[in-house]
N, C-alpha and C positions, 0 to 999 in steps of 0.2 A: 323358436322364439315363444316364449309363454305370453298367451296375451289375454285380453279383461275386460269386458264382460262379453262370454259367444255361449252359446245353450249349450251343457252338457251332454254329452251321452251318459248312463250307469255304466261303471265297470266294477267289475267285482273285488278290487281293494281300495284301501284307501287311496287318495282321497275321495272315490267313488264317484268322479265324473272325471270326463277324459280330456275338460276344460277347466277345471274343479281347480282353486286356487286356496291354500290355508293362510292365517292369519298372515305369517312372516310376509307374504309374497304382497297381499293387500298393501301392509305398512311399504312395502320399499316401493307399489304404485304411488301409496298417498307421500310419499316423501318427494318421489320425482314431481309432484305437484304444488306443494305447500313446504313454507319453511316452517320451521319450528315455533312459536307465537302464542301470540292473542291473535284470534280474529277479529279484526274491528268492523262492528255490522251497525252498531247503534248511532245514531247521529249525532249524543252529546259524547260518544267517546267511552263510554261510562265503563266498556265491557272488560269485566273480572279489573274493576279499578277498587283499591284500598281506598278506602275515606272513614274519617272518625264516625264513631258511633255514638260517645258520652261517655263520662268516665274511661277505664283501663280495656275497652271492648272497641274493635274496630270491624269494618264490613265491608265485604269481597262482594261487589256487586252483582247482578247475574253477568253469565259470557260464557264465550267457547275455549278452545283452546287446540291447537295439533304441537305434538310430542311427539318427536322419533316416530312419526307413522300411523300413530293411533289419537283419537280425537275425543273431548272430553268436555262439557256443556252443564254448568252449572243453571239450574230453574230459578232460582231463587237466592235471594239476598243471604249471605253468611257470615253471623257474625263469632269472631274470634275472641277470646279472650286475653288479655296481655298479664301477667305475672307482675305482682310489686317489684315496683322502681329499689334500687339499692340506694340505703342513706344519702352516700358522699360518691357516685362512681355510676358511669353511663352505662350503657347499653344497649346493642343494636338487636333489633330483632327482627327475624326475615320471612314474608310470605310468600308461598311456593306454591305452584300447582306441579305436582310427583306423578310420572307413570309409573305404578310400578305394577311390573310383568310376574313378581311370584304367584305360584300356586293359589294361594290366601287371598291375593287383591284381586292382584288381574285387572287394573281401573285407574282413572285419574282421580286426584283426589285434594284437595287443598288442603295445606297444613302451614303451622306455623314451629320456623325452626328460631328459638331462642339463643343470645349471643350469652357473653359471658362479661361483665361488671366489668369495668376497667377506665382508668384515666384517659386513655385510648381505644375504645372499642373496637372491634371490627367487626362487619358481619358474616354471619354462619356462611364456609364455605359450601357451594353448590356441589349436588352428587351426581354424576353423568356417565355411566357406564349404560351397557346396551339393552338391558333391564331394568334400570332405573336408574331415571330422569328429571330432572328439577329443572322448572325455571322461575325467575323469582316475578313476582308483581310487586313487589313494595319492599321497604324497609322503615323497619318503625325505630327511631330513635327515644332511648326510655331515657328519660334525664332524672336526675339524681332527685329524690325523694317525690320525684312526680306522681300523682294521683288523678291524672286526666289524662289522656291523651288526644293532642288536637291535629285537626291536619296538617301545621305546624310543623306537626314530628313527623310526617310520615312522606318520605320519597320514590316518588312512585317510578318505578324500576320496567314499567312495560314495555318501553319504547326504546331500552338500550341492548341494542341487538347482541351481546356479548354475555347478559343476565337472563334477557325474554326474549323481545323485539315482537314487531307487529308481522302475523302472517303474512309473506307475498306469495299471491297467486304465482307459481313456478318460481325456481330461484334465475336472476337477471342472469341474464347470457353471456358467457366470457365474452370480452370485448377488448379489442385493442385500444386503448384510451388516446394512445400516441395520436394512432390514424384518427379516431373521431377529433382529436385537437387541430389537428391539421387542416380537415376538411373546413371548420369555422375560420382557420386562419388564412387559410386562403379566400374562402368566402369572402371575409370580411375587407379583405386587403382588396381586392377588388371593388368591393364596393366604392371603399376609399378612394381606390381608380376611376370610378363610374364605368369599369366595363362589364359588371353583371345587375347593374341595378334593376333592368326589369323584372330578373326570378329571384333574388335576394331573398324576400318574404317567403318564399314557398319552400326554398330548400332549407332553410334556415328553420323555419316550423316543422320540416320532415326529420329535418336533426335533433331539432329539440324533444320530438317522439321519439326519435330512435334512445335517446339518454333516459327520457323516462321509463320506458318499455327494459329497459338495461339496469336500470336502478340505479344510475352513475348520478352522481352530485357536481350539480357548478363547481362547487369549489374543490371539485378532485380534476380540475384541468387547469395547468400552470400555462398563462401565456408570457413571454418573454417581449413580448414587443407593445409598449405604452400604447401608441397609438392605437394599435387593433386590440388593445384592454376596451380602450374609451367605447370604441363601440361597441363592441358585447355588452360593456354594461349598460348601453344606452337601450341593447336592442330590448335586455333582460332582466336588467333594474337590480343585478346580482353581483357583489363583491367578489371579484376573478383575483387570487395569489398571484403577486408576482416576483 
């Protein structure tokens, strides 16, 4: 088993320690640890957030970032420039923070990928192969003859786990959803009975870690039966599919 971080000994080839780990091996540790993201560290949320700047320039606030493994921390406010708006014909425009792994870069780097004029825009697809990686922070919609860009135009893309999404410390544990529905449904169905009302509170809070700890969402548990709805949402203040 290769494992991370134990004191090397020297050996005489590469990698020259006989615990010695190269980049590759790092990135598939920091993967088993982090999703892919924004790191959210700041308190107003701010981190690698697009917001107008005045005029046709927008600004990538400071923030981090993990990418397929490798990590990437902008110091300082970045501002972008947007390209004139087309007469009569929209256009999306998308901001990215890119790993990319050639020779040349080697780095993360934030860029702005430009759409193309249209009655119908769409924005620039993303690039994701195992050398270079994109994920978006924003999209700037350019409206036709516009000369300003407001926050307005700009949809901020961090939080949609399928474009960017927010780092989670390790990714959620597969988990049987069926059985954690069940466990509330039985809980709860008792309680209705009054035959576990005295631990009710406690296993119930145990479960609701275990979903967060999981990364599972309220609303990804279908319960079938009204009654034992009412009370989950009483317990939880949380609209249950039924």
């Amino acid at each position: 088993m290769i494992s991370y971080p134990f004191i090397s000994k020297t050996t005489p080839s590469d990698p020259y320690g006989d615990r010695a780990i190269d980049h590759r091996m790092e990135r598939t540790f920091n993967k088993m640890c982090w999703s892919n993201g924004v790191f959210m560290t700041s308190a107003d949320g701010s981190n690698l957030q697009v917001v107008a700047n005045g005029g046709m320039t927008v600004s990538v606030m400071p923030g981090g970032c993990h990418i397929e493994g490798t990590r990437g921390y902008e110091q300082n406010k970045r501002i972008i420039s947007i390209s004139a708006a087309h007469t009569s014909l929209k256009r999306i425009d998308r901001i990215v923070a890119r790993m990319d792994d050639s020779d040349s870069v080697r780095s993360i780097e934030i860029y702005k990928k430009e759409g193309v004029s249209s009655t119908t825009p769409t924005a620039p697809e993303l690039v994701r192969e195992s050398n270079y990686y994109e994920i978006a922070l924003a999209d700037i919609y350019v409206m036709p003859g516009a000369t300003e860009i407001t926050n307005a135009n700009i949809v901020d893309t961090r939080q949609d786990r399928d474009l960017c999404g927010m780092v989670i410390p390790a990714f959620p544990t597969p988990m049987n959803l069926e059985s954690i529905t069940t466990q509330y449904v039985s809980l709860l169905e008792s309680a209705v009975n009054n035959t576990a009302a005295g631990n009710l509170q406690n296993k119930i809070e145990k479960l609701r870690v275990d979903i967060v700890n999981s990364n599972i969402n309220m609303k990804d548990i279908y319960i079938n039966n009204p009654a034992v709805e009412s009370e989950l949402v009483a317990y939880f203040g949380t609209s249950i599919r039924v």
